[in-house]
VOZA-444727 format. One record per residue (C-alpha): x, z, y; residue in three letters. Coordinates in steps of 0.02 Angstrom, whole numbers, plus 50000, padded with zeros to 5 digits. Each point is the difference from the previous one (the first is absolute). Layout:
<sites>
XZYAla...
</sites>
This chain:
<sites>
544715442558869Unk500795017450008Unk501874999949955Unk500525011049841Unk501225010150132Unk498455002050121Unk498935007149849Unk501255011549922Unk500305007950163Unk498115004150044Unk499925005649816Unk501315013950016Unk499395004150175Unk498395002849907Unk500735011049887Unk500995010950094Unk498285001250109Unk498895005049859Unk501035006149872Unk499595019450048Unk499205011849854Unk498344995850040Unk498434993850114Unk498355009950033Unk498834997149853Unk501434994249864Unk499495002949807Unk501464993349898Unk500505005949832Unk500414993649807Unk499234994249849Unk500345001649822Unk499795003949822Unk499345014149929Unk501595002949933Unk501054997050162Unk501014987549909Unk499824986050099Unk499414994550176Unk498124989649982Unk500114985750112Unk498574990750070Unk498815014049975Unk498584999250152Unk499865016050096Unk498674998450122Unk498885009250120Unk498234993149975Unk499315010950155Unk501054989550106Unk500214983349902Unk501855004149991Unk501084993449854Unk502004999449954Unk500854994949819Unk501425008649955Unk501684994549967Unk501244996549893Unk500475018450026Unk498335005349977Unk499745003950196Unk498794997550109Unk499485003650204Unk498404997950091Unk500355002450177Unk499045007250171Unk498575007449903Unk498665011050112Unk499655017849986Unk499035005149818Unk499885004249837Unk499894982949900Unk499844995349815Unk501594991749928Unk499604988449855Unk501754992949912Unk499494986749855Unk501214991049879Unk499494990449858Unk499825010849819Unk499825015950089Unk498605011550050Unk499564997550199Unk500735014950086Unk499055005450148Unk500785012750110Unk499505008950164Unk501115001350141Unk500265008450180Unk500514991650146Unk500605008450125Unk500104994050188Unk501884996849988Unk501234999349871Unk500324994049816Unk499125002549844Unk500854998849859Unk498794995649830Unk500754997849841Unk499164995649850Unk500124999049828Unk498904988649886Unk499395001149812Unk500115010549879Unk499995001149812Unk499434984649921Unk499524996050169Unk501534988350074Unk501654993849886Unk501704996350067Unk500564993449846Unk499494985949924Unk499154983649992Unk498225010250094Unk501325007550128Unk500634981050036Unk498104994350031Unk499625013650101Unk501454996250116Unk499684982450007Unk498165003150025Unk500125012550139Unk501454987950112Unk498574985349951Unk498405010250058Unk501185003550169Unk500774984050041Unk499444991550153Unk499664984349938Unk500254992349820Unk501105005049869Unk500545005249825Unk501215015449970Unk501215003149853Unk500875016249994Unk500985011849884Unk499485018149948Unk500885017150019Unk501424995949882Unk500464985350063Unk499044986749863Unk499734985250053Unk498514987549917Unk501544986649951Unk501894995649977Unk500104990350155Unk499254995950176Unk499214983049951Unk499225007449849Unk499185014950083Unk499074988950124Unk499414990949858Unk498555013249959Unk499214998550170Unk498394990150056Unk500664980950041Unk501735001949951Unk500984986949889Unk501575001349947Unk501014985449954Unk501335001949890Unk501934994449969Unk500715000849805Unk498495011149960Unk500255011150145Unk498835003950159Unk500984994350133Unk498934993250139Unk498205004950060Unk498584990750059Unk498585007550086Unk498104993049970Unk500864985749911Unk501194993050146Unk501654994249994Unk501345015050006Unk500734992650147Unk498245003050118Unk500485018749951Unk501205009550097Unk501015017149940Unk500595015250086Unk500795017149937Unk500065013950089Unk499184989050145Unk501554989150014Unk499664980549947Unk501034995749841Unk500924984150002Unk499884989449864Unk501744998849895Unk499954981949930Unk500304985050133Unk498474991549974Unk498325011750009Unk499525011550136Unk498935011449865Unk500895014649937Unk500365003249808Unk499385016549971Unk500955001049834Unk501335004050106Unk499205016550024Unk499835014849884Unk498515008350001Unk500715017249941Unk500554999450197Unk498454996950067Unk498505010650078Unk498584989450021Unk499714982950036Unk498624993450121Unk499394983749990Unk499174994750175Unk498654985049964Unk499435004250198Unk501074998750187Unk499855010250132Unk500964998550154Unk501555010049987Unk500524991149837Unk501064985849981Unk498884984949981Unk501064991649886Unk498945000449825Unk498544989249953Unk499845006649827Unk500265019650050Unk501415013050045Unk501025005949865Unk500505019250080Unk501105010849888Unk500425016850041Unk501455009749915Unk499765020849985Unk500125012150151Unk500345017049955Unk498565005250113Unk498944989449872Unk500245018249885Unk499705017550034Unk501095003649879Unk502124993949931Unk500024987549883Unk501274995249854Unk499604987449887Unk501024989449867Unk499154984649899Unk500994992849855Unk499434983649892Unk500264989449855Unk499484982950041Unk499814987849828Unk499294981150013Unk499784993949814Unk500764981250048Unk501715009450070Unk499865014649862Unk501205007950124Unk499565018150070Unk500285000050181Unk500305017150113Unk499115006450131Unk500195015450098Unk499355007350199Unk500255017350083Unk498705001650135Unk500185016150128Unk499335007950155Unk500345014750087Unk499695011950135Unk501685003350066Unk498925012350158Unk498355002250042Unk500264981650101Unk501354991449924Unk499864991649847Unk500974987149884Unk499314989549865Unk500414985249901Unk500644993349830Unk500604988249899Unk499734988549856Unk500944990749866Unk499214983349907Unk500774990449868Unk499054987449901Unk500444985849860Unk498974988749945Unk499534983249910Unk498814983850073Unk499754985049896Unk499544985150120Unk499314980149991Unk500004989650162Unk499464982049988Unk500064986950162Unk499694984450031Unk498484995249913Unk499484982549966Unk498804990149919Unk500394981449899Unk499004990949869Unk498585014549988Unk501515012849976Unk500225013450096Unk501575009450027Unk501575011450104Unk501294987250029Unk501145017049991Unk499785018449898Unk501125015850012Unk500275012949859Unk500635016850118Unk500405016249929Unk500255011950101Unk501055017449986Unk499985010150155Unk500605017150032Unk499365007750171Unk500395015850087Unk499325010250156Unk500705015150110Unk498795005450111Unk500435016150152Unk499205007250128Unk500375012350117Unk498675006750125Unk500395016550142Unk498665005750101Unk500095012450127Unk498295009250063Unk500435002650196Unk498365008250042Unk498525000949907Unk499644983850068Unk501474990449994Unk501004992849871Unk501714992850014Unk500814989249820Unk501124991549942Unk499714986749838Unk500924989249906Unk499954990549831Unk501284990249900Unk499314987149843Unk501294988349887Unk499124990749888Unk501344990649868Unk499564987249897Unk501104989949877Unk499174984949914Unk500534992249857Unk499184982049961Unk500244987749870Unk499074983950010Unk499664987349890Unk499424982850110Unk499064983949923Unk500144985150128Unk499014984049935Unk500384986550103Unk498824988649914Unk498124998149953Unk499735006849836Unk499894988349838Unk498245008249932Unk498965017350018Unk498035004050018Unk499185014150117Unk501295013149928Unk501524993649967Unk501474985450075Unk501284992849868Unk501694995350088Unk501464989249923Unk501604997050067Unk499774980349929Unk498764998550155Unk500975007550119Unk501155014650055Unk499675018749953Unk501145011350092Unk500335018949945Unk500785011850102Unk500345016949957Unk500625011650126Unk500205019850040Unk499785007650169Unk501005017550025Unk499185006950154Unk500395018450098Unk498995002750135Unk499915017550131Unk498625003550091Unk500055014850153Unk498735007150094Unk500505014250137Unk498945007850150Unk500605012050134Unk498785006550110Unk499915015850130Unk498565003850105Unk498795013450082Unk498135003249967Unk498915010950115Unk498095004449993Unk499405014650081Unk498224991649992Unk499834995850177Unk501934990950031Unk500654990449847Unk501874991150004Unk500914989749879Unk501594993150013Unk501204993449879Unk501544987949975Unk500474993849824Unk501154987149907Unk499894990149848Unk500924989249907Unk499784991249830Unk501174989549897Unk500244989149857Unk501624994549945Unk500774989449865Unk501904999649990Unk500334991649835Unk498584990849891Unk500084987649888Unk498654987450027Unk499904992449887Unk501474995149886Unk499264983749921Unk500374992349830Unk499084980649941Unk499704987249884Unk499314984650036Unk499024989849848Unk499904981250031Unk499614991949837Unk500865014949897Unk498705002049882Unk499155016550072Unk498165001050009Unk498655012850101Unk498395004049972Unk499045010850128Unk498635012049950Unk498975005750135Unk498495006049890Unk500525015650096Unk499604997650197Unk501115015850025Unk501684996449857Unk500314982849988Unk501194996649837Unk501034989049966Unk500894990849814Unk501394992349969Unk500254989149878Unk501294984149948Unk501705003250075Unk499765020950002Unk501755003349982Unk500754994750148Unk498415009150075Unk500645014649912Unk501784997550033Unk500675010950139Unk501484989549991Unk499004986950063Unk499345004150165Unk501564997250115Unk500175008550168Unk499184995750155Unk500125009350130Unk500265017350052Unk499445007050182Unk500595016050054Unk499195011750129Unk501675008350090Unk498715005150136Unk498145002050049Unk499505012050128Unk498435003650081Unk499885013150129Unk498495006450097Unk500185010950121Unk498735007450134Unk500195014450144Unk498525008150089Unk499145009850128Unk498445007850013Unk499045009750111Unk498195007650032Unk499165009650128Unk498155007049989Unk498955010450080Unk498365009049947Unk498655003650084Unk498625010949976Unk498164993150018Unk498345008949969Unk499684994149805Unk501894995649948Unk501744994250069Unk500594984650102Unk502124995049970Unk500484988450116Unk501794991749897Unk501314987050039Unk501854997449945Unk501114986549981Unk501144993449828Unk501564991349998Unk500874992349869Unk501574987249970Unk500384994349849Unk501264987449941Unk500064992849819Unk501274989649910Unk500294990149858Unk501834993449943Unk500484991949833Unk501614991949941Unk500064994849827Unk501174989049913Unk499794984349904Unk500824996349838Unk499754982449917Unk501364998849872Unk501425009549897Unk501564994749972Unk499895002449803Unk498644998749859Unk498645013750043Unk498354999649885Unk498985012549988Unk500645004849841Unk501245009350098Unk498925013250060Unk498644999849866Unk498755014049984Unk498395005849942Unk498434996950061Unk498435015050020Unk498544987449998Unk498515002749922Unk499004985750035Unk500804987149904Unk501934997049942Unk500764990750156Unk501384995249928Unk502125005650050Unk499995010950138Unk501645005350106Unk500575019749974Unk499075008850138Unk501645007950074Unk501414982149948Unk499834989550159Unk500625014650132Unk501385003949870Unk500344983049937Unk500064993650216Unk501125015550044Unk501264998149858Unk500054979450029Unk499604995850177Unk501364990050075Unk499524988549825Unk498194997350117Unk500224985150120Unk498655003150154Unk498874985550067Unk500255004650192Unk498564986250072Unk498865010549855Unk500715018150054Unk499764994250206Unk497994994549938Unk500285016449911Unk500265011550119Unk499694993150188Unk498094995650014Unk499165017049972Unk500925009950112Unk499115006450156Unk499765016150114Unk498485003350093Unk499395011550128Unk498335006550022Unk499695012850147Unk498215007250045Unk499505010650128Unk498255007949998Unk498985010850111Unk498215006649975Unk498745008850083Unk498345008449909Unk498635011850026Unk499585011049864Unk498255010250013Unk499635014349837Unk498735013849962Unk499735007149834Unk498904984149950Unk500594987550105Unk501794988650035Unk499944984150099Unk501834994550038Unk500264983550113Unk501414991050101Unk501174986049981Unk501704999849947Unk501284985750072Unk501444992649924Unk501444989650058Unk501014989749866Unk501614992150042Unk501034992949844Unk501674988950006Unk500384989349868Unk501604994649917Unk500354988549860Unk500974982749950Unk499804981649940Unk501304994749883Unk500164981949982Unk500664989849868Unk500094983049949Unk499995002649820Unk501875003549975Unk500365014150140Unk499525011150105Unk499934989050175Unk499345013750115Unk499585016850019Unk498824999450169Unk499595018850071Unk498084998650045Unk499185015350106Unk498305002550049Unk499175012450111Unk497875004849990Unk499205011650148Unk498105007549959Unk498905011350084Unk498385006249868Unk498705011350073Unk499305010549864Unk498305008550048Unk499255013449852Unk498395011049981Unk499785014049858Unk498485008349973Unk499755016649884Unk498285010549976Unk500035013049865Unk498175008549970Unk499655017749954Unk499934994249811Unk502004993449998Unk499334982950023Unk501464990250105Unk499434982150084Unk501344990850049Unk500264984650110Unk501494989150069Unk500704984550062Unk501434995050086Unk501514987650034Unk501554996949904Unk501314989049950Unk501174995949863Unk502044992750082Unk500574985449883Unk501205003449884Unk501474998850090Unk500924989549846Unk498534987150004Unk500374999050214Unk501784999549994Unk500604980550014Unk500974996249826Unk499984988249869Unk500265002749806Unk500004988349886Unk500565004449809Unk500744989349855Unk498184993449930Unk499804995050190Unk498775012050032Unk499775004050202Unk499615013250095Unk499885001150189Unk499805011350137Unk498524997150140Unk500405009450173Unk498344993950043Unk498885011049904Unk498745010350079Unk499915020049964Unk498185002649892Unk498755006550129Unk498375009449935Unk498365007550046Unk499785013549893Unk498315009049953Unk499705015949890Unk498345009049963Unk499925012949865Unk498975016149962Unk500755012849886Unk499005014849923Unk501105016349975Unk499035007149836Unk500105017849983Unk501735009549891Unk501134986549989Unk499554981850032Unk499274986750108Unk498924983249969Unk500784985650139Unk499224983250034Unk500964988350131Unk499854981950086Unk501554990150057Unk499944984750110Unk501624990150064Unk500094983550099Unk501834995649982Unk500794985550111Unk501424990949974Unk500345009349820Unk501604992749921Unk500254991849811Unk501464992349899Unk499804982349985Unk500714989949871Unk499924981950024Unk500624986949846Unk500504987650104Unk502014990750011Unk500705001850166Unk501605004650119Unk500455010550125Unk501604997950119Unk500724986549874Unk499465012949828Unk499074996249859Unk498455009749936Unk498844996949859Unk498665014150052Unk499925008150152Unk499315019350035Unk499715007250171Unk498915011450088Unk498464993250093Unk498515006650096Unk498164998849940Unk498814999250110Unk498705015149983Unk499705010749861Unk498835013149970Unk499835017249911Unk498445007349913Unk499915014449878Unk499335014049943Unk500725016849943Unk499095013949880Unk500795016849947Unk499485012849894Unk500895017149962Unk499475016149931Unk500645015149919Unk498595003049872Unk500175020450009Unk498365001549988Unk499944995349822Unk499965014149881Unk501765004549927Unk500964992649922Unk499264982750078Unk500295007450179Unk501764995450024Unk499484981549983Unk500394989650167Unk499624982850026Unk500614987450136Unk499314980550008Unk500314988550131Unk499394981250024Unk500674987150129Unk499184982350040Unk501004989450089Unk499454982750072Unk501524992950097Unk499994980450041Unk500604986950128Unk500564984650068Unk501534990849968Unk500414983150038Unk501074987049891Unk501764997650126Unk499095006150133Unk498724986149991Unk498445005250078Unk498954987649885Unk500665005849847Unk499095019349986Unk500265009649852Unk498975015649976Unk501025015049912Unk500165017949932Unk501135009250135Unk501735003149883Unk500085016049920Unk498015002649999Unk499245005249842Unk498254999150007Unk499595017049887Unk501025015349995Unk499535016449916Unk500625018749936Unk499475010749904Unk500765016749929Unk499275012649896Unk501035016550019Unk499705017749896Unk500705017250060Unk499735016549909Unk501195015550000Unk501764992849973Unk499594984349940Unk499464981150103Unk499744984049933Unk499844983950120Unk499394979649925Unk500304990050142Unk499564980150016Unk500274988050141Unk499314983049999Unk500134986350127Unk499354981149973Unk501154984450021Unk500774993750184Unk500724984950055Unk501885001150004Unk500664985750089Unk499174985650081Unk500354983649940Unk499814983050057Unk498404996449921Unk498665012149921Unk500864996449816Unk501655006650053Unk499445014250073Unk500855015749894Unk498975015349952Unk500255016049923Unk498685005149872Unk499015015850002Unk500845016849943Unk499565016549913Unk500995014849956Unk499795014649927Unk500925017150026Unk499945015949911Unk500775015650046Unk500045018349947Unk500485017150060Unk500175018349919Unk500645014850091Unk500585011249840Unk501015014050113Unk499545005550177Unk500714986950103Unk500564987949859Unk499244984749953Unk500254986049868Unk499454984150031Unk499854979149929Unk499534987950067Unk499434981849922Unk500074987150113Unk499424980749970Unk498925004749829Unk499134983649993Unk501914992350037Unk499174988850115Unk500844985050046Unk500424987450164Unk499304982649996Unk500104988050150Unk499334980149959Unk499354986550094Unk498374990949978Unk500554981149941Unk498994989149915Unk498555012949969Unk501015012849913Unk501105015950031Unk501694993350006Unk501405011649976Unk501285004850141Unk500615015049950Unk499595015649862Unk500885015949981Unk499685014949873Unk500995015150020Unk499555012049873Unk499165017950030Unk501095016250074Unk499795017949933Unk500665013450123Unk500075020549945Unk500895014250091Unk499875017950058Unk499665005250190Unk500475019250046Unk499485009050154Unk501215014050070Unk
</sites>
């Protein structure tokens, strides 16, 4: 395998070879807009005399290289704007430069939701192999508030959410973590300690350019992803033909907060020469809002009765805010070569606020029928806790990355080094503080309603005021977070070297390069254990008022009391140090995870046909580093160091195929190998076990996923502005991973568990699906109905496999793959005309398994979703807009259950209320 060193040296020798003016035959020039406001990337320019084809771009460039001798015809094509077919002279030496402009009046938009499908349309229609496009217009609009939410209007994509919010992504209905994310080209690390998929709410999308979603491999790409390749791509100035200036201000209202929330960006790009430009911007977020929860556990059956042996009462007040930067220089060193700087900066803040009302029965219910369980206190014990959890938690993402990119058509060079880090940190957090009564023969009775599969309720009745009584519920326990830190950091180096050649119908690049990357990631928490006070503490002492809508849970603690109350009294606190060591020492570990990668690939083109082959290799080395703690019930006995080191070689073969007919018909066809690395917190060797003696433990022997991957699809480019796609997906997927929970007493090193959850391999699994997608600017309507636009997309999804009960081989179960919803769909209907555009937008996806349990009736699932948007805009001065924005109409609403005893059975339901968002973005 070539070294990095070996390849960045031929690569500059390259350069300084080639990088003279020009060759004999060159034709290189620009595309754009009618209006020369910004560069048109991924329009075709092709010679059809000589089957010779290049795609501009991001600047809008483009070179076709050693042509003969002649006067050709030129033919440039981009999606919602006339063909433009120009004839050019070649001379026997020397460049030709052709520049060209496209549309016209009422011909091509920059602005807009029709300028954001033509963008996406034309990058589609050029792609090599398959892939869906969202990008942002002229101004800087972007379809949605945030990265996560964007993707959620493409073909396959399903977005799953946290408190309301998109957060993660998962392509043709697989688990986010089969997904893998880059900006800028640089692989984000994933801020929290235990997932390798990246949050995307972390990112603004005020900051972003486009975002590419990958479903197909080819050679030069990381092979990491399953599900597809998340690429985002910030602004270049070069993206523009002209400065930019723009400033966004917002109201953002949610009805359950009725708090008004700011929001604010200034985006900008500029041509500081002809060949040096800046661009960036940045964006402020900040957000309060309201989510009423139920989570039940534990169910049960006795005496024809079914029932949760425990139900929570949350309510939830959270107040979140993002800063989003970037910062992007490139420098134009020839007409050919491009030397940048990038870099990005996200902090994502949240602050959660939860009060929690817990029902514990600890014995069979006296009576109840197929919707309801009556409880007394004469039969046995009914514990209530209530508690309050005061949470901060920061979340970074930054990327630094510098590189070179050179195409002169017939020598291309990349090379590039970049850093990232991301973060999340907890310094002080409450949680939970936790208050409780205990009823043994006290008088108090329960009765459970669960007429409603989604809102169990619950009565009181007999001894209801010392339910009541704040005074009541004594103190329990209070643990505080003085520290939890996850860090993930990752440096790389990249570099390519190809070289075209020029055949008798098209072109031949012959392409290799080599990757390296080193990443280390941490997690380290230290918390504190308090099981008493020295003094009477009830929660009467910090009593406040409770936001729930769903039913009256009772006294609830003041949201901001404990971190007040616990400053002003803590030496009165008396910590538990063999709870604080069990606490604090098991779930510390560091990993790291290097990978070096090298690929070599042929790559043939004309102006109707692309047929791309090679094979990429990758070498994965990852060291291991967590602990055992041991106890014998009283203390901490041990704290043993345990280390483990994995070596693994995977050869990755891949074949694209792309034939575009004279008609803008595309056929596409791929396949190829990939894999998916184990999260590194389900490989790292720890042991957690928490106070309801629920266990979790790490498995250094899982196997990365490993896939065969298959795409087919044909896509018809329909004339103005829209397209008609059909597409196939096949996966075998070996060794895919799942979260078992088994019910089942045990011990571990001397410690106690009542349920244990771990990581485990299945055996095979395999993918089928099918993806349809319809868009269309209807312009051909007669006014006013021609600034209608319509976009529809449908997924199906059939993902299943093999597990096997503790790994034994006799005891098959047959699943869903985790995350997989079976049906996923879009659909927006959009209106433009003059100043004004309208936009109803609904996503749909069908219910998933969540978590596998140990049998097929503990499995958790999360039920189907739908959610409507609406949105409006109105320019009503050159260059100033007004716009709202309604998002969650239909306040639709989170509900995960289990199937026990042939019936939904609640595990947890949130609502969170509808936002309104309205503001003003000017143009300078």
């Amino acid at each position: 395998m070539i070294s990095t060193r070996l390849l960045a040296g031929a690569s500059f020798a390259a350069l300084a070879a080639f990088a003279t003016p020009a060759m004999a035959g060159d034709v290189a020039g620009t595309v754009s807009d009618e209006t020369n406001t910004v560069a048109l990337q991924s329009a075709t320019v092709s010679v059809p005399a000589l089957g010779r084809e290049a795609v501009t771009a991001r600047d809008g460039s483009f070179s076709i290289a050693d042509l003969p001798a002649g006067t050709y015809e030129v033919v440039v094509r981009y999606v919602g704007a006339p063909t433009v077919t120009r004839s050019i002279t070649v001379p026997e030496s020397g460049l030709v430069t052709a520049n060209f402009t496209l549309g016209g009046d009422n011909q091509i938009v920059v602005v807009g939701q029709a300028a954001n499908q033509a963008s996406a349309l034309s990058r589609k229609y050029a792609s090599d192999g398959v892939s869906d496009v969202l990008t942002r217009d002229a101004i800087g609009q972007f379809p949605d508030q945030n990265v996560a939410e964007s993707l959620r209007r493409l073909p396959g994509i399903n977005v799953l959410n946290d408190q309301g919010e998109g957060r993660f992504v998962s392509v043709r209905g697989l688990d986010p973590e089969l997904n893998a994310t880059s900006l800028n080209g640089v692989r984000v690390p994933a801020p929290e300690g235990d997932v390798r998929s990246v949050a995307l709410d972390v990112i603004s999308s005020d900051i972003i350019e486009s975002i590419e979603v990958k479903k197909s491999l080819t050679p030069d790409m990381d092979a990491d992803t399953i599900g597809a390749s998340i690429e985002i791509n910030t602004t270049s100035a070069f993206n523009r033909r002209r400065d930019l200036l723009s400033v966004k201000v917002e109201g953002s209202y949610n009805d359950y907060s009725g708090v008004v929330s700011p929001k604010g960006s200034i985006d900008f790009a500029t041509h500081v020469t002809d060949n040096f430009g800046v661009s960036g911007g940045i964006s402020y977020y900040h957000r309060e809002f309201e989510t009423d929860n139920i989570e039940a556990a534990d169910w049960n059956e006795a005496d024809g009765v079914v029932f949760a042996e425990e139900v929570e009462y949350r309510d939830y007040d959270v107040e979140r805010e993002r800063i989003s930067g970037t910062l992007n220089l490139d420098y134009r060193v020839s007409p050919f070569t491009m030397v940048f700087a990038r870099g990005s900066f996200s902090q994502f803040d949240d602050q959660e606020y939860r009060r929690r009302t817990t029902l514990i029965f600890d014995e069979d219910p006296a009576s109840g029928d197929d919707n309801s369980a009556f409880f007394t206190d004469a039969d046995g014990r009914i514990e209530v806790r209530r508690d309050l959890k005061d949470r901060f938690e920061r979340q970074q993402i930054s990327t630094t990355q510098l590189g070179l990119e050179h195409d002169d058509g017939e020598w291309k060079a990349n090379l590039s080094g970049s850093w990232a880090r991301a973060s999340e940190k907890e310094d002080f957090s409450v949680d939970p503080i936790r208050f409780r009564n205990r009823f043994d023969g006290d008088g108090l009775d329960i009765a459970m309603d669960y007429s409603d599969r989604r809102v169990p309720l619950f009565t009181a009745s007999g001894n209801v005021a010392d339910f009541l009584d704040p005074a009541s519920y004594g103190f329990n326990r209070l643990e505080l977070t003085t520290l939890s830190r996850s860090v993930d950091e990752e440096y790389a180096l990249k570099g390519d070297l190809g070289r075209t050649f020029v055949t008798g119908d098209g072109e031949f690049t012959v392409q290799g390069g080599v990757k390296s990357r080193w990443r280390d990631k941490s997690f380290d928490f230290n918390g504190t254990y308090y099981g008493d006070f020295d003094g009477d503490l009830t929660l009467a002492d910090m009593l406040g008022t409770q936001t729930y809508r769903l039913t009256d849970m009772g006294p609830v603690a003041d949201k901001y009391a404990a971190a007040t109350f616990f400053r002003a009294n803590e030496s009165s606190f008396e910590a538990d140090q063999y709870e604080t060591d069990l606490l604090s020492l098991p779930e510390d570990f560091s990993a790291k995870e290097d990978v070096l990668a090298g690929y070599l690939m042929g790559r043939y083109s004309s102006d109707t046909l692309r047929v791309i082959g090679g094979v990429r290799a990758e070498r994965t080395n990852v060291q291991l580093q967590g602990q055992l703690v041991a106890d014998d019930g009283d203390d901490v006995t041990d704290v043993i160091p345990l280390t483990f080191d994995r070596d693994y070689t995977d050869w990755l073969p891949s074949f694209t195929v792309r034939y575009q007919t004279e008609n803008d018909i595309v056929l596409r066809l791929a396949g190829s190998r990939s894999l998916v690395r184990p999260k590194l917190s389900k490989l790292v060797p720890v042991f957690t076990v928490n106070d309801d003696l629920e266990a979790e433990f790490g498995n250094p022997d899982l196997e990365p996923y490993r896939a065969w991957n298959a795409d087919a699809a044909i896509e018809f480019y329909l004339p103005g502005n829209g397209a008609f796609t059909f597409g196939m997906f096949y996966k075998s997927i070996d060794n895919f991973i799942v979260d078992q929970t088994t019910p089942e007493s045990g011990s571990f090193q001397g410690i106690e568990y009542d349920e244990l959850t771990r990581a485990i391999n299945g055996d095979t699994a395999t993918v089928f699906g099918v993806e349809v997608g319809f868009s269309r600017s209807l312009d051909f309507l007669p006014a006013p109905l021609d600034g209608f636009l319509v976009q529809a997309n449908y997924t199906f999804t059939d993902a299943k496999g093999t597990v096997f009960t503790d790994g034994d081989a006799s005891e098959p179960r047959d699943i869903t793959l985790p995350k997989a919803s079976r049906n996923t769909g879009n659909l927006v209907l959009g209106y433009e005309n003059g100043p004004l555009e309208l936009r109803a937008a609904g996503t749909y996806r069908s219910k998933y398994l969540d978590e596998l349990g140990g049998d097929a009736s503990e499995d958790r699932y999360v039920d189907h979703h739908f959610q409507l948007d609406l949105s409006a805009k109105v320019e009503v001065i050159e260059n100033v807009r007004l716009f709202a924005e309604w998002i969650n109409v239909n306040n639709a609403k989170f509900f995960a259950y289990q199937n026990f005893d042939s019936r939904q059975r609640l595990l947890q339901f949130e609502e969170y209320g509808s936002t309104v968002k309205f503001g003003a973005k000017v143009n300078f």
